[in-house]
N, CA, C and O of each residue as an XYZ file, in Angstrom:
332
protein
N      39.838     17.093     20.228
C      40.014     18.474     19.832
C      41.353     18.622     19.112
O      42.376     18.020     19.440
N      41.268     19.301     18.314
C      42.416     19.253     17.161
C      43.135     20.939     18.112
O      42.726     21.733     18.959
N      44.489     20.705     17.203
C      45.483     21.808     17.878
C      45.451     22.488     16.691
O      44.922     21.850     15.781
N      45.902     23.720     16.376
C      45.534     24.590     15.204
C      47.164     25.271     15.325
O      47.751     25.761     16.290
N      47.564     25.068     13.967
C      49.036     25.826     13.851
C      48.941     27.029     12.289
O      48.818     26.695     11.111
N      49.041     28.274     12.805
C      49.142     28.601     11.497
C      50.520     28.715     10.566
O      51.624     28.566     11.090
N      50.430     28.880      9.713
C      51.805     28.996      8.971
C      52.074     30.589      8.550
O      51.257     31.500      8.692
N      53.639     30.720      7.905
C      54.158     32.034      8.283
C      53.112     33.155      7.275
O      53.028     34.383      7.328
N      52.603     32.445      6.638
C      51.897     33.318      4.892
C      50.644     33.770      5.286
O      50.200     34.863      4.934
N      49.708     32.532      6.412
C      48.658     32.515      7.140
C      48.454     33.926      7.946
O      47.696     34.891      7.846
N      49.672     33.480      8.906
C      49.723     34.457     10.468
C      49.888     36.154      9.665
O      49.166     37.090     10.009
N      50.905     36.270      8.635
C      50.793     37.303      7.870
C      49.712     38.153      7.191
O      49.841     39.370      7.331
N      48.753     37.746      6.538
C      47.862     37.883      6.286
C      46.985     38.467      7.291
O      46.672     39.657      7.247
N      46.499     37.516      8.371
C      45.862     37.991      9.401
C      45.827     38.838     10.169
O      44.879     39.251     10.835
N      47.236     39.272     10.113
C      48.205     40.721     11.079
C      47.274     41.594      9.929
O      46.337     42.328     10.243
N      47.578     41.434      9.021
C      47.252     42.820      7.580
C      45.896     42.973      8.198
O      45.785     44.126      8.613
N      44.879     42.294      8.408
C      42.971     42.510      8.755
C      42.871     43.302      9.831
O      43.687     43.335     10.753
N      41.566     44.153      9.707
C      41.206     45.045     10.624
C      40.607     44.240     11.529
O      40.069     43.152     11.322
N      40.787     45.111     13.018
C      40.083     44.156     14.195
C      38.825     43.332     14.254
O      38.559     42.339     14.932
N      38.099     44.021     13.341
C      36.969     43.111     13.484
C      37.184     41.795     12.161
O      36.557     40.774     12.443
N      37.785     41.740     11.131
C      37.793     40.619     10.154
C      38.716     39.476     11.243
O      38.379     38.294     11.319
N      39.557     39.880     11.807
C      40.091     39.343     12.842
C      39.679     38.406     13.902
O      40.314     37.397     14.206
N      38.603     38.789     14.435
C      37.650     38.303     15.388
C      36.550     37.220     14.292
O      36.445     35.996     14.376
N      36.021     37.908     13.563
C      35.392     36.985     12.332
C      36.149     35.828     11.938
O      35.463     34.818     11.784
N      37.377     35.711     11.736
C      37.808     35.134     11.408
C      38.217     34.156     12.032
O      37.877     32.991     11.821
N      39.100     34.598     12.982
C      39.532     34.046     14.687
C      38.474     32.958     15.312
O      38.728     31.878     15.845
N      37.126     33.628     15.060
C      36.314     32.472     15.323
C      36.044     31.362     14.348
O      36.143     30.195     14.728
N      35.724     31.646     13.165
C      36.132     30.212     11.919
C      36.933     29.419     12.546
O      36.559     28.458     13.218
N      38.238     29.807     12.348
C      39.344     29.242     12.627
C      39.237     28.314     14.339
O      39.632     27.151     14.427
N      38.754     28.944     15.341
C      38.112     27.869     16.470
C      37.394     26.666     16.045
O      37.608     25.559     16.539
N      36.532     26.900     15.116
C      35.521     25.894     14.790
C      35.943     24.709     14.213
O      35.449     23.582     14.170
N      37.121     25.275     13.709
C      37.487     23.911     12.980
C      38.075     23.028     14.185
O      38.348     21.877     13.845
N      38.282     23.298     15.319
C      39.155     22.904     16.793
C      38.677     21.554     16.646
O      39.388     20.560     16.505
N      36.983     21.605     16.704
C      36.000     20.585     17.050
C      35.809     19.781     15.879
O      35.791     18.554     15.982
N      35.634     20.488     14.524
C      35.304     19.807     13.225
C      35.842     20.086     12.343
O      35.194     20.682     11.482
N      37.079     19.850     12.127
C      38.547     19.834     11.445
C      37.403     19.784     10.010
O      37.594     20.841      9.409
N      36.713     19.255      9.543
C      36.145     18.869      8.039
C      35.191     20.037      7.487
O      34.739     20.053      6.342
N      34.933     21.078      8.532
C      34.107     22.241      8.025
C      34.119     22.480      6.625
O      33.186     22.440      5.823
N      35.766     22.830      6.395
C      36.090     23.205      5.081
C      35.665     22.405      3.618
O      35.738     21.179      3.695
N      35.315     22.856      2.559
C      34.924     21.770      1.301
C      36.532     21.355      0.861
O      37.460     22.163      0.816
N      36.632     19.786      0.527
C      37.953     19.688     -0.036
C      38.108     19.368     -1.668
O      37.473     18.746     -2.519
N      39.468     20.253     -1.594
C      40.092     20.621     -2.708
C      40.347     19.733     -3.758
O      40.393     18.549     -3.424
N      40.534     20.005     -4.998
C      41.043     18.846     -6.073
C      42.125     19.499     -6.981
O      42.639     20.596     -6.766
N      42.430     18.581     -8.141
C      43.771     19.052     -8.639
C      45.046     19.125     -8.117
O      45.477     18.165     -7.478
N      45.704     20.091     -8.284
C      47.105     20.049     -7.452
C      47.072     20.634     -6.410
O      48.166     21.067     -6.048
N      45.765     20.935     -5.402
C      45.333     21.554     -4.629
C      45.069     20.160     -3.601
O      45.186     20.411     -2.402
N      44.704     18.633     -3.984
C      44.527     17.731     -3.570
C      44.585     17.364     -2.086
O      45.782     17.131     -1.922
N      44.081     17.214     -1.123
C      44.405     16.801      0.366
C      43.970     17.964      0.838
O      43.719     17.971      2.043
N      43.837     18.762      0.359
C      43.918     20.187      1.300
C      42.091     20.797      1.537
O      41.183     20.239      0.921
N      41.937     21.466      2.082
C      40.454     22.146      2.706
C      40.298     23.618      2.165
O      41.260     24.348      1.929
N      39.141     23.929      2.017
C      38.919     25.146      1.986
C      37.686     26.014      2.917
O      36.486     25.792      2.754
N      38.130     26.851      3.734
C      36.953     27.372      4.550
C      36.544     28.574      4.040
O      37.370     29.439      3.749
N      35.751     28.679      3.945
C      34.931     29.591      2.802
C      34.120     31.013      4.429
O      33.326     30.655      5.298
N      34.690     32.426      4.282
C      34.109     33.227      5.605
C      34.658     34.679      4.670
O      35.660     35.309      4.333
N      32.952     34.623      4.553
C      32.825     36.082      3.364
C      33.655     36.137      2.241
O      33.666     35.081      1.609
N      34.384     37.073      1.773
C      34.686     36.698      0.824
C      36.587     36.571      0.760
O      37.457     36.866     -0.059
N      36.539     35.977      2.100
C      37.744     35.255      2.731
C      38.022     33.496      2.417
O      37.001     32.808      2.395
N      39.237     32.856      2.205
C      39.294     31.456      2.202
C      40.271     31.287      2.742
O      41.298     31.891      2.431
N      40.183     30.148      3.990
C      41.641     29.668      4.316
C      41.945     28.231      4.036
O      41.278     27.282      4.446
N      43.136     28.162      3.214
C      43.812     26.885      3.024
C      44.212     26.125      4.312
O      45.051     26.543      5.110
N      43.526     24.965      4.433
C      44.472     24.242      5.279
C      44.445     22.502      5.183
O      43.676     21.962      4.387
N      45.232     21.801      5.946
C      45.551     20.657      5.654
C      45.392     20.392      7.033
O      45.819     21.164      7.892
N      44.474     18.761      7.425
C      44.287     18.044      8.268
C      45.406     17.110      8.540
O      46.104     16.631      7.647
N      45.570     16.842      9.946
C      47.037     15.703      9.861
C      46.574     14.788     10.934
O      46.759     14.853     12.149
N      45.807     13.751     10.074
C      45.277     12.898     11.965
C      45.970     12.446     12.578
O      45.507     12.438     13.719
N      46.866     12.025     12.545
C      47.943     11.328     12.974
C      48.381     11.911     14.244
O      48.661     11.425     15.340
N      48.345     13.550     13.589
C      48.954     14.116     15.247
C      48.183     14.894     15.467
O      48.740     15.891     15.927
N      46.424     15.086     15.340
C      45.848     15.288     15.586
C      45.838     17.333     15.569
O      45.753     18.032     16.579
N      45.935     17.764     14.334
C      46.420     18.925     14.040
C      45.924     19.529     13.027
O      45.443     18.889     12.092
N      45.954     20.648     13.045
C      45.059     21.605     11.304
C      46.442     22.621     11.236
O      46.747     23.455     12.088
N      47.011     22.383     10.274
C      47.675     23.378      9.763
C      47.104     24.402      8.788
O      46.493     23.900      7.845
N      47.161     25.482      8.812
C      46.602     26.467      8.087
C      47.526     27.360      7.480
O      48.272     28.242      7.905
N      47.229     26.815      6.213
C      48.710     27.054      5.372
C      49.059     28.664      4.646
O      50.068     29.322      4.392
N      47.832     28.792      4.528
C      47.571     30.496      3.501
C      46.280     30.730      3.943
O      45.649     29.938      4.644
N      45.886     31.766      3.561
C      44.305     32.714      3.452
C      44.565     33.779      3.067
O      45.638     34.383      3.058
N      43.308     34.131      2.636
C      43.379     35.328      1.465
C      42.172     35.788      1.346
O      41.249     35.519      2.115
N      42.094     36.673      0.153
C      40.912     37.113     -0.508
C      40.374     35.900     -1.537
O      41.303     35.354     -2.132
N      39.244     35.462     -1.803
C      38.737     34.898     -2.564
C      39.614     34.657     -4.232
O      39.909     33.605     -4.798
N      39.859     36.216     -4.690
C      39.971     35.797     -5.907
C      41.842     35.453     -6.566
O      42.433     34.987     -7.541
N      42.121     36.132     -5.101
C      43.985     35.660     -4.766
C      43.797     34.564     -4.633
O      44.167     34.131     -5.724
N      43.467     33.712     -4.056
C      44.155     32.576     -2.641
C      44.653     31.106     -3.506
O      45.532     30.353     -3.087
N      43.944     30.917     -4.680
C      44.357     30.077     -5.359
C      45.397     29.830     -6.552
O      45.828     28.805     -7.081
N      45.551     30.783     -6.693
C      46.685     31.395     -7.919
C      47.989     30.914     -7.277
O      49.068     31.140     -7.825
C-alpha cells in the first residue's frame, strides 16, 4: 500500500472544492493507495508523471517506488492543469 502526500498547490486547490467534489475526489485519490498506476502517463516535459482523470478534474502526480509513495503534485480543472 502506497502512502499518499499531497503537495502545497494540491492541498490548496482541494480546500477551494465544495464538500461533495471533495469526497469525489478524496476517494480517487484512496484508490491510487492500492494501484498507484490508475492514472494514464504523461509525455513531453510532463514525462514521469500520471494523470488521474475524475470528471472534469485531473490530478498530477508522481510515483516514487523506492519509498513506496504518490506524491500529488497539482490538480485542477481540466483545461488549467497543464499550462
Amino acid at each position: 500500500m502506497y502512502r499518499i502526500i499531497l503537495e502545497k498547490p494540491a492541498e490548496k486547490f482541494f480546500r477551494k472544492l465544495d464538500k461533495k467534489e471533495q469526497e469525489r475526489i478524496g476517494k480517487k485519490i484512496l484508490e491510487l493507495e492500492n494501484n498507484p498506476e490508475l492514472g494514464k502517463p504523461l509525455t513531453a516535459n510532463l514525462s514521469g508523471l500520471r494523470s488521474l482523470r475524475i470528471g472534469k478534474y485531473r490530478i498530477i502526480y508522481k510515483i516514487d517506488k523506492k519509498i513506496v509513495t504518490i506524491f500529488i503534485l497539482d490538480m485542477g480543472h481540466r483545461k488549467d492543469i497543464y499550462d
